[in-house]
C-alpha positions as semicolon CSV with decimal commas, in nm:
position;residue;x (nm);y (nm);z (nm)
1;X;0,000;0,000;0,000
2;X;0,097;0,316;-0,080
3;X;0,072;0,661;0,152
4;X;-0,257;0,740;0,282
5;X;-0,407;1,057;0,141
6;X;-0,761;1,264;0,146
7;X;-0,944;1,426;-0,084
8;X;-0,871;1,746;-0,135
9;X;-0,625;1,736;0,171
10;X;-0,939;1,772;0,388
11;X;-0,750;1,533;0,625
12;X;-0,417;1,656;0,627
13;X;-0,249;1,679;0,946
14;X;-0,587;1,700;1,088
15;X;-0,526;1,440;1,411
16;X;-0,288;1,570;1,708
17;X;-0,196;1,288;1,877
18;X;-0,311;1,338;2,217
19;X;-0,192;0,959;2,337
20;X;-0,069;1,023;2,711
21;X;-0,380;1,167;2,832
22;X;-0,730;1,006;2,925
23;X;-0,889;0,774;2,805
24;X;-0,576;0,682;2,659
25;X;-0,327;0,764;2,916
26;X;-0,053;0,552;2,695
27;X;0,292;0,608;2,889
28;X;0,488;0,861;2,762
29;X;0,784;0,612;2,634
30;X;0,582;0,383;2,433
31;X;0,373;0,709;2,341
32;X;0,692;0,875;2,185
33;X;0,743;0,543;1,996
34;X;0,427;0,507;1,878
35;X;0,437;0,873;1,741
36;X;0,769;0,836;1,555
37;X;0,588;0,544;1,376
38;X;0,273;0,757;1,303
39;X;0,506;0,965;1,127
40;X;0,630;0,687;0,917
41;X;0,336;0,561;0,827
42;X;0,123;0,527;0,516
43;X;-0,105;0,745;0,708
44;X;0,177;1,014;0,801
45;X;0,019;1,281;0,624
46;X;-0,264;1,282;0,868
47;X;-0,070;1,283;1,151
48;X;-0,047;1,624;1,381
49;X;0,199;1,746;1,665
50;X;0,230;1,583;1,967
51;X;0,032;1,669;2,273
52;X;0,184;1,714;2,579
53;X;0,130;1,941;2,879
54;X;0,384;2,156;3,026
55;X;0,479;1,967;3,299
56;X;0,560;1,692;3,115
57;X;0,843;1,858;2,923
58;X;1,183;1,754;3,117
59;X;1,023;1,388;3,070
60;X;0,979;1,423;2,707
61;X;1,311;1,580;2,759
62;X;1,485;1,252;2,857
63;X;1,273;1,076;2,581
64;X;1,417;1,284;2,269
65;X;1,745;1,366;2,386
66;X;1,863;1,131;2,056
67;X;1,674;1,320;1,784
68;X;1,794;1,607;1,584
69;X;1,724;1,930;1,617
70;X;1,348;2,031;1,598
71;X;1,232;1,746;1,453
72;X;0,943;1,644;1,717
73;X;0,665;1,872;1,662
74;X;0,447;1,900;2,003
75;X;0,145;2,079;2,072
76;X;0,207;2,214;2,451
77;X;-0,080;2,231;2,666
78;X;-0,008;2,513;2,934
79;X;-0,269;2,562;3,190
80;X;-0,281;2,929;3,205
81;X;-0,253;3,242;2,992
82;X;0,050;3,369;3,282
83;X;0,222;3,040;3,239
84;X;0,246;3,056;2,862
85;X;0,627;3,193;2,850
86;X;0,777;2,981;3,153
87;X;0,641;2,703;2,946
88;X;0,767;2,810;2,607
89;X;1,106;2,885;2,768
90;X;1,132;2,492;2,864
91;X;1,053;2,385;2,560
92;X;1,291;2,614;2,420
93;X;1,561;2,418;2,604
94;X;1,478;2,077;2,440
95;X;1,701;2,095;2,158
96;X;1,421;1,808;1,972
97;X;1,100;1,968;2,034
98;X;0,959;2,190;1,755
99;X;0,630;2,391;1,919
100;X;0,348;2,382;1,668
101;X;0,086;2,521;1,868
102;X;-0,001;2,600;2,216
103;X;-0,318;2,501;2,430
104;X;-0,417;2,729;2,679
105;X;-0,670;2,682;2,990
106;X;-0,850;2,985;3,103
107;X;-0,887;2,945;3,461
108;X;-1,195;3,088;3,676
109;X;-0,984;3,379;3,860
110;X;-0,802;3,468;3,510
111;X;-1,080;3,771;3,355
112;X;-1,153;3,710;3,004
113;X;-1,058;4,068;2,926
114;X;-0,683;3,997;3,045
115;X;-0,614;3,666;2,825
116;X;-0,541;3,852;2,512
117;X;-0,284;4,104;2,708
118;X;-0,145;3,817;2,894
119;X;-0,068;3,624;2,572
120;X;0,035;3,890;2,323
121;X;0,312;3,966;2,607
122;X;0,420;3,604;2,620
123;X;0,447;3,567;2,245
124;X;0,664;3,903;2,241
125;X;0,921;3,808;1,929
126;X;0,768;3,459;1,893
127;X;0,591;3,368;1,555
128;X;0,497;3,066;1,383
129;X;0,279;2,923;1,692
130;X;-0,086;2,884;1,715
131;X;-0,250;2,950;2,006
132;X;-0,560;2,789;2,107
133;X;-0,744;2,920;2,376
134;X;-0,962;2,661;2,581
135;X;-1,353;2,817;2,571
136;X;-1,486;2,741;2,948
137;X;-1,825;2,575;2,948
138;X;-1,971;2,874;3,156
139;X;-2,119;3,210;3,164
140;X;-1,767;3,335;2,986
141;X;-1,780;3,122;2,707
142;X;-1,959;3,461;2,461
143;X;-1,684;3,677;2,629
144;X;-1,409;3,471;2,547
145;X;-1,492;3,464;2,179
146;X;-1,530;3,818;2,152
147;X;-1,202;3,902;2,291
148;X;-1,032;3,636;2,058
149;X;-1,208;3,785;1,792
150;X;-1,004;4,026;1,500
151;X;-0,683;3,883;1,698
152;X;-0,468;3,567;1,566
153;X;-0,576;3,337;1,866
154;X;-0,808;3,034;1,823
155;X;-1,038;2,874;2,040
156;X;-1,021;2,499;2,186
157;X;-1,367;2,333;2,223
158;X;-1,356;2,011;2,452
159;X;-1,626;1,783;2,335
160;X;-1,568;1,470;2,607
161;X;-1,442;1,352;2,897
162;X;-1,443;1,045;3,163
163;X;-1,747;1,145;3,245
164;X;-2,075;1,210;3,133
165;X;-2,122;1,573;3,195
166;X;-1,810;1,621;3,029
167;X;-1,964;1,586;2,666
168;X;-2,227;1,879;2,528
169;X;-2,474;1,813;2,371
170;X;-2,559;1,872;2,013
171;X;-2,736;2,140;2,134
172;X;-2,465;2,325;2,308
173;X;-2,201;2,230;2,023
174;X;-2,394;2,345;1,748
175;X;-2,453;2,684;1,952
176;X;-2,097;2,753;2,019
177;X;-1,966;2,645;1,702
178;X;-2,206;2,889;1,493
179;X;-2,097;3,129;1,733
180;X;-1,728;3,075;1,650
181;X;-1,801;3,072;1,271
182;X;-1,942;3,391;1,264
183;X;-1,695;3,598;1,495
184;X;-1,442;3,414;1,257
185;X;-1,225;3,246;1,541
186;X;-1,068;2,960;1,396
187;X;-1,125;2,628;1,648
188;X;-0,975;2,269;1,702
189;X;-1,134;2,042;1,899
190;X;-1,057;1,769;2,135
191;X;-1,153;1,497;2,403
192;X;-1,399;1,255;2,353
193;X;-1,371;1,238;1,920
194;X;-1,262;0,879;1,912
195;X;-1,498;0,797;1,579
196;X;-1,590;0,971;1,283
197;X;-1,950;0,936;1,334
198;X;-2,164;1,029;1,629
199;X;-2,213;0,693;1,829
200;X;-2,292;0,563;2,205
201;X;-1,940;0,396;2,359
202;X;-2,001;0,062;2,434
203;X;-1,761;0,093;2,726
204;X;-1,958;0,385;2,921
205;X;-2,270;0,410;2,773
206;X;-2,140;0,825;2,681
207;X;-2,278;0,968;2,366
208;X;-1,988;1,082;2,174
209;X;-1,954;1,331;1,884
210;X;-1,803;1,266;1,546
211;X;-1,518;1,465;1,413
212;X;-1,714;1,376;1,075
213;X;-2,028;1,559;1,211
214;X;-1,876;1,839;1,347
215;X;-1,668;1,900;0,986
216;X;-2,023;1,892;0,850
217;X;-2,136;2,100;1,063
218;X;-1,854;2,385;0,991
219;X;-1,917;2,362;0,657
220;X;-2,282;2,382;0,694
221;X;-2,234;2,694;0,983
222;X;-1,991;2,894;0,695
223;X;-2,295;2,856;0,447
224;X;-2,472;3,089;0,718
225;X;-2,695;2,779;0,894
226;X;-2,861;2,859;1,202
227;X;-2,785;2,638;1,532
228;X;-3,101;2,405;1,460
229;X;-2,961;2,353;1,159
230;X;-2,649;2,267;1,265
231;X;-2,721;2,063;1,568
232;X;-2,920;1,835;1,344
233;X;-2,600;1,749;1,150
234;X;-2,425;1,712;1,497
235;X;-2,678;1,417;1,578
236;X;-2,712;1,214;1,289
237;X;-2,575;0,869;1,320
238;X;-2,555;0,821;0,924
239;X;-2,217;0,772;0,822
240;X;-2,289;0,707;0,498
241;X;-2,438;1,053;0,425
242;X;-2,166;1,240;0,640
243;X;-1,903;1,060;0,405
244;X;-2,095;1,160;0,116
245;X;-2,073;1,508;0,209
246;X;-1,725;1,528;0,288
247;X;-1,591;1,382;-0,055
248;X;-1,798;1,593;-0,221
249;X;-1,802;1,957;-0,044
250;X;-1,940;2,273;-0,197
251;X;-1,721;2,509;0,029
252;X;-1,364;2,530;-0,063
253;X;-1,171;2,277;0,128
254;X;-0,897;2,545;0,247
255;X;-1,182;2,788;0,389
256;X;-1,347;2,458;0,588
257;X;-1,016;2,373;0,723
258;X;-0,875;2,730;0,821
259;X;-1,217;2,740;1,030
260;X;-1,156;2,397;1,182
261;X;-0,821;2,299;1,224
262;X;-0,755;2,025;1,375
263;X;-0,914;1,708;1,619
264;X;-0,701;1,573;1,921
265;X;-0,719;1,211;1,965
266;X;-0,619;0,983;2,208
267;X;-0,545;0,751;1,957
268;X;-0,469;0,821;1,577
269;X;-0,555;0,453;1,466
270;X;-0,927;0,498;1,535
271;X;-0,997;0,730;1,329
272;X;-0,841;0,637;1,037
273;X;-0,939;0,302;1,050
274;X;-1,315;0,461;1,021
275;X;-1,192;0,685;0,783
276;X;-1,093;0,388;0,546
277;X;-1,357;0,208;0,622
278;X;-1,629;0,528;0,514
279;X;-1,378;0,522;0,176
280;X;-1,235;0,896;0,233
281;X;-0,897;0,784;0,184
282;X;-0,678;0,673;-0,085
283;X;-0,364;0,547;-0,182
284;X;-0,112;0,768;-0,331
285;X;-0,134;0,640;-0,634
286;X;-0,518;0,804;-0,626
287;X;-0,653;0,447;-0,583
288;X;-0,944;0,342;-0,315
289;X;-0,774;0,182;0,025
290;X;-0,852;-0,188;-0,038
């Protein structure tokens, strides 16, 4: 077989490979391992940074120390807007790492008002990261997306969790991702996106959202659909006509993908395996995946 590709690209480089944290929670050595094969793969092209958080850094350290020079791309979690340089200045001092992008909590006592400050002060002479800002699941949520707004910050949407309060419902996603689309605040989104399609784990009983529906659903919000709209896409269960849609989008792929960048997973094999199995990837060679 040859390498894996999508149509269009609409795939590329579209799953950060969130391994080391929950459900996952692979140890970081055979994490690392499994990454560097990722990157080998026939599905390499797929295949984002590498998530880690901040205070994981002197062991990721120890676990790259034989690499070259920035050639392990991470995406660095940080958990606030104040701890964005320490963190940056760490990862400086890993002669391996490459940062990609950086994921930023917004704790309760941080105002939404001073995350944009706080950031543009810790990126001071820095360029070539994304930021993604983590949009709390409260009352600051509209705030939030109005300050990123007209800046070059992104948003973060979490979508799961180990429990089952931790996953919005179609409802709630379809509500903040319209909201997104039209402020123009480029997202990724993460936790709980172990499938394509929208489904019911048959470990926990949790509904879970599909990174298939919620591309849909982008595409669907830049056309100018309302939430109903919207949320209806983010609860249908037919794969089928969610892979139809995708191979054969309307909106530009470049536009759909600057809006939605970019899924973590917990594990990278998942999703392409449904992504073969809907046929929205091919061979190199431009042929179907057998």
């Amino acid at each position: 077989m040859g390498r894996l590709t999508s149509v269009g690209g609409l795939f590329d480089t579209f799953f950060d490979d969130a391994a080391i944290f929950p459900p996952g929670s692979l140890a970081l050595p055979e994490a690392v391992r499994a990454h560097q094969a990722h990157r080998t793969s026939p599905h390499a092209a797929l295949v984002g940074p590498f998530v880690v958080a901040a205070s994981a850094l002197d062991a990721l350290a120890a676990r790259t120390a034989d690499l070259p020079r920035a050639s392990f791309d991470i995406a660095l979690t940080v958990t606030a807007p104040g701890a964005v340089r320490d963190a940056l200045g760490r990862a400086d001092r890993v002669p391996a790492l490459l940062v990609r992008s950086i994921e930023v909590a917004v704790p309760v006592d941080v105002a939404v008002t001073d995350v944009v400050p706080a950031l543009d002060a810790a990126l001071t002479g820095r360029s070539g990261i994304e930021v993604f800002v983590e949009l709390p699941r409260d009352a600051r949520r509209g705030g939030l997306v109005s300050e990123l707004s007209h800046t070059a910050y992104l948003a973060k949407l979490r979508c799961g969790g180990v429990r089952a309060d931790l996953h919005p419902d179609e409802r709630e996603l379809a509500d903040v991702i319209v909201r997104l689309v039209r402020a123009r605040v480029p997202f990724k989104a993460t936790a709980g996106l172990h499938h394509a399609v929208r489904n019911t784990d048959a470990r926990t009983g949790f509904e879970q959202h599909g990174f298939l529906n919620i591309m849909s659903a982008v595409a669907c919000a830049l056309d100018g659909a309302d939430v109903d709209t919207v949320a209806q896409l983010l609860a249908t269960r037919d794969g089928d006509g969610l892979a139809s849609r995708s191979a054969s989008l309307a909106f530009p792929v470049g536009a759909l993908r600057k809006a939605f960048r970019s899924v973590g997973t917990c594990s990278i094999d998942e999703p392409v395996t449904d992504l073969v199995d809907l046929d929205l990837l091919t061979t190199t060679e431009g042929a179907p995946v057998p």
